[in-house]
C-alpha positions in Angstrom: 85.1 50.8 -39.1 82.2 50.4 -36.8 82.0 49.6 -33.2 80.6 46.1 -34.3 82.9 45.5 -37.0 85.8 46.0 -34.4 85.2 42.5 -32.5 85.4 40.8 -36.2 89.3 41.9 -36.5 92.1 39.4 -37.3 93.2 40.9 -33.7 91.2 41.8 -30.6 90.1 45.1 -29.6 91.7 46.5 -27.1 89.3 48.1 -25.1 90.9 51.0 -22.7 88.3 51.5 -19.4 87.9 54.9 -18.3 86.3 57.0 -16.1 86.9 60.5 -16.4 87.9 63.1 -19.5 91.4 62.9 -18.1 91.8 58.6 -18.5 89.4 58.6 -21.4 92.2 62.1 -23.0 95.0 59.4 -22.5 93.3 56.4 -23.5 93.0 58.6 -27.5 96.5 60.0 -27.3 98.0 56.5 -26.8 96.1 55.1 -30.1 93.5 53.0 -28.8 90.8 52.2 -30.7 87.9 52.4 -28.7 87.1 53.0 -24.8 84.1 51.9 -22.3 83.3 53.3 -18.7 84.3 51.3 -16.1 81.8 51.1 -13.6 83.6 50.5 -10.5 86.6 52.9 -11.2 84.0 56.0 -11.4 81.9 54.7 -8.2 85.3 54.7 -6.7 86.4 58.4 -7.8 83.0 59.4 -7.0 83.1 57.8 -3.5 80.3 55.0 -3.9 80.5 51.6 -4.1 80.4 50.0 -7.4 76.5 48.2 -7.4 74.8 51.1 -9.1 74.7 53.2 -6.2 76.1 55.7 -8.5 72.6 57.9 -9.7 72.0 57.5 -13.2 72.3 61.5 -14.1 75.1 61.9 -12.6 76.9 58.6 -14.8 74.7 60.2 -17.6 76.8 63.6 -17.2 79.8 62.2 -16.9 79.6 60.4 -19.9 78.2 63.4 -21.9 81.5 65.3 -20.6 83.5 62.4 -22.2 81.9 62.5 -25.3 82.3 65.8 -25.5 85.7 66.0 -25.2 87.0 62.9 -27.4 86.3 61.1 -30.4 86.7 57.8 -29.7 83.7 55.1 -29.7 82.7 54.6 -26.8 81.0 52.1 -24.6 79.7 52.4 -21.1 79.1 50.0 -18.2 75.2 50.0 -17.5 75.5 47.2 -14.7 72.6 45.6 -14.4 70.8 48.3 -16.1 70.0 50.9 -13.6 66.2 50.0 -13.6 63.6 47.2 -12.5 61.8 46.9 -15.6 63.2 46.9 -19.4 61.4 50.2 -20.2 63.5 51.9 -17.8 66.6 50.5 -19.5 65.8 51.3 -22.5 64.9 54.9 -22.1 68.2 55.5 -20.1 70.1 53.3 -22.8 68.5 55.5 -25.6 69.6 58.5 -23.5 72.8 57.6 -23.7 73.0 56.9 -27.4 71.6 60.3 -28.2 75.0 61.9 -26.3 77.0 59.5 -29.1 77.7 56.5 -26.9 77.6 53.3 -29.6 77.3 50.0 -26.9 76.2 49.0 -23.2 76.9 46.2 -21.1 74.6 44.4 -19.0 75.9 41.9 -16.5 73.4 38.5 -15.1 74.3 39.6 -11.2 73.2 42.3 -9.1 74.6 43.9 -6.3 71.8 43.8 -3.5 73.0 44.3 0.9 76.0 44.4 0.2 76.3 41.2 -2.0 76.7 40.7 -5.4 74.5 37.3 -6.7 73.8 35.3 -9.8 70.1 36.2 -11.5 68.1 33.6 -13.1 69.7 32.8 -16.3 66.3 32.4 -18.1 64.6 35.4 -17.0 67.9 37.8 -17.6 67.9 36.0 -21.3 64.0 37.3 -21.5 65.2 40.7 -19.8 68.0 41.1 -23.1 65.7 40.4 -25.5 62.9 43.1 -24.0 65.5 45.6 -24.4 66.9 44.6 -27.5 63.3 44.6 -29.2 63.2 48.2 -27.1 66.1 49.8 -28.8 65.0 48.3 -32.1 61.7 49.9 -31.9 63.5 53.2 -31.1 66.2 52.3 -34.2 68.8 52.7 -31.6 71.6 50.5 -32.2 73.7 49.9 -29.8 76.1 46.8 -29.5 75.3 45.2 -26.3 77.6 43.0 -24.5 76.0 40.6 -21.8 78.6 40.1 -19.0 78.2 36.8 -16.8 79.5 36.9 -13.5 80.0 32.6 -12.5 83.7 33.1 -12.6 83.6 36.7 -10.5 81.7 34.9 -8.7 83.5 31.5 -7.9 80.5 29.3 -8.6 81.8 25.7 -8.5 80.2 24.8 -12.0 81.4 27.9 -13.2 82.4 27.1 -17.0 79.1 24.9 -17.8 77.3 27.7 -16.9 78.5 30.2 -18.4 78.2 28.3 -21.9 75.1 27.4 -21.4 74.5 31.3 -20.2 76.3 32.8 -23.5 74.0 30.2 -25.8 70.9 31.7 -24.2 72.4 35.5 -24.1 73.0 34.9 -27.8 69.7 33.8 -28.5 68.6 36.7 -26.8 70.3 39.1 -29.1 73.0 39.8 -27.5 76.0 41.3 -30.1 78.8 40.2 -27.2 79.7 37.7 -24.7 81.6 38.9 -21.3 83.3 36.5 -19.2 85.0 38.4 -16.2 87.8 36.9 -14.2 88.5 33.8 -16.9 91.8 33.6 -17.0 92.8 29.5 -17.7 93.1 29.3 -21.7 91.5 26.0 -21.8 88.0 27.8 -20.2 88.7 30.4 -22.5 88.8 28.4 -25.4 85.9 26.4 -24.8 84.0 29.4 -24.5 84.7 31.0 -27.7 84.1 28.1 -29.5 80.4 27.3 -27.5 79.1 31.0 -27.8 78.8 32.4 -31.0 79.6 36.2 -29.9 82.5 37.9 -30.1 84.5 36.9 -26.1 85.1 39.9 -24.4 88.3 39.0 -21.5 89.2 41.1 -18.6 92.8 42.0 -17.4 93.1 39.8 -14.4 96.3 38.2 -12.8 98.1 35.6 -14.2 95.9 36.3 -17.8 97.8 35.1 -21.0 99.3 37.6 -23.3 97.2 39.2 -26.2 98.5 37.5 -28.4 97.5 34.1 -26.9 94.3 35.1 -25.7 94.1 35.9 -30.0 94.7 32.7 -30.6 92.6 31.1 -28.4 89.1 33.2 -29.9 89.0 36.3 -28.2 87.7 39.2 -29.7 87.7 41.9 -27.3 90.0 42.6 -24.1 89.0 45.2 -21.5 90.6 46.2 -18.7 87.8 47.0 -15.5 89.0 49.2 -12.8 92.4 47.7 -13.0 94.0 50.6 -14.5 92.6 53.1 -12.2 93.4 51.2 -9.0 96.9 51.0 -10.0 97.2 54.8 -10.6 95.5 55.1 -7.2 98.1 53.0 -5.3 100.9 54.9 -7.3 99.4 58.3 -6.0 99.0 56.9 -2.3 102.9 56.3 -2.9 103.2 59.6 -3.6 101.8 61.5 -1.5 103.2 59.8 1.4 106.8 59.7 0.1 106.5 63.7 0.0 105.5 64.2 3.3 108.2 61.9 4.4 110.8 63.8 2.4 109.8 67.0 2.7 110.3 68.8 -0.6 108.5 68.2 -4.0 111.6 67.2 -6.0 110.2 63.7 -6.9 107.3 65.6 -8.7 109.8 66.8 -11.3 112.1 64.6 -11.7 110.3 62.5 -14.9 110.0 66.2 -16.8 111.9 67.6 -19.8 113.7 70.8 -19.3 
């Protein structure tokens, strides 16, 4: 089965996020089908802030060392493209293919001072479809998945944006439609049935269950840098709670003889 055919499934795809060979190891062992980069858990292990201060090599590297070392498709986290103009993004996004990757994302905000805002709907719309005729030219597929960031973002007119966002993103060319921090199942809904793209929804609090995020159209559920702050917090816990004890019993008490 394809990348592409896996958002057509009778049940979503379970996307794990990952940012090293160690998570992305894991992520294959415990069965899932596909992975994708998360862009703000490797700023974070890398000491940037997520916003694409990260340079491009050194994502481009990282992701070759994934590749390398599993089998799974994979999927990485371009932001909002690393690059002013399309033929930038598409040279990078063709580099990328050629390590094995199979899909991008692109998100309609950038991260610019400090602050992360909104760009013009119509003229990121135009910017998708430059690099979608780009990587056809090159006869580089890759499944692209246009985030929109109203709900990150808090915008007040939030959900009537972002349909009338996904309805120009899939005229575009888009393959999929990303809706960050959507959690009610009634904005959910309405957005799988206004866009025609596969819905792609992030683990957030308070998120319904898989299998009613199924039922209500989704097609693909990622996880952001969710996973990876967690494991942080659970080795902050850690460490501390050694120093305070003293000895390194707690290390081995979850082994088999």
């Amino acid at each position: 089965m394809s990348f592409s055919q896996m958002h057509y499934q009778n049940t979503p795809l379970v996307l794990a996020n990952v940012w090293d060979v160690t998570s992305a190891q894991a992520a294959q062992t415990a069965g899932y089908q596909a992975l994708g980069t998360s862009s703000a858990a490797i700023a974070d292990m890398l000491g940037y802030k997520d916003g694409e201060e990260i340079p491009f090599s050194v994502l481009q590297a990282l992701v070759g060392r994934i590749r390398e070392c599993v089998n799974l498709p994979l999927s990485v986290d371009m932001e909002a493209g690393y690059g002013a103009d399309t033929e930038t993004v598409v040279r990078q996004a063709i580099q990328l293919a050629a390590l094995g990757v199979v899909g991008i994302n692109l998100e309609d905000s950038k991260v610019e001072q400090g602050a992360r805002r909104l760009l013009d709907a119509k003229q990121f719309a135009a910017r998708l479809s430059s690099i979608k005729s780009g990587l056809d030219a090159a006869k580089t597929p890759l499944f692209i998945n246009a985030r929109t960031d109203g709900f990150l973002l808090g915008e007040p007119d939030a959900l009537n944006q972002t349909l009338a966002r996904g309805r120009l993103y899939q005229q575009a060319g888009a393959d999929g439609f990303f809706v960050p921090c959507a959690t009610l199942p009634e904005d959910i809904q309405a957005i799988a049935s206004a866009v025609d793209l596969p819905l792609n929804i992030m683990c957030m609090p308070g998120l319904p269950d898989f299998n009613q995020l199924a039922a209500l159209g989704v097609k693909r559920i990622s996880m952001g840098n969710f996973v990876h702050a967690a494991l942080n917090r659970k080795l902050q816990q850690l460490l501390l709670s050694l120093r305070q004890q003293g000895a390194f019993d707690e290390i081995f008490t979850d082994e088999n003889p």
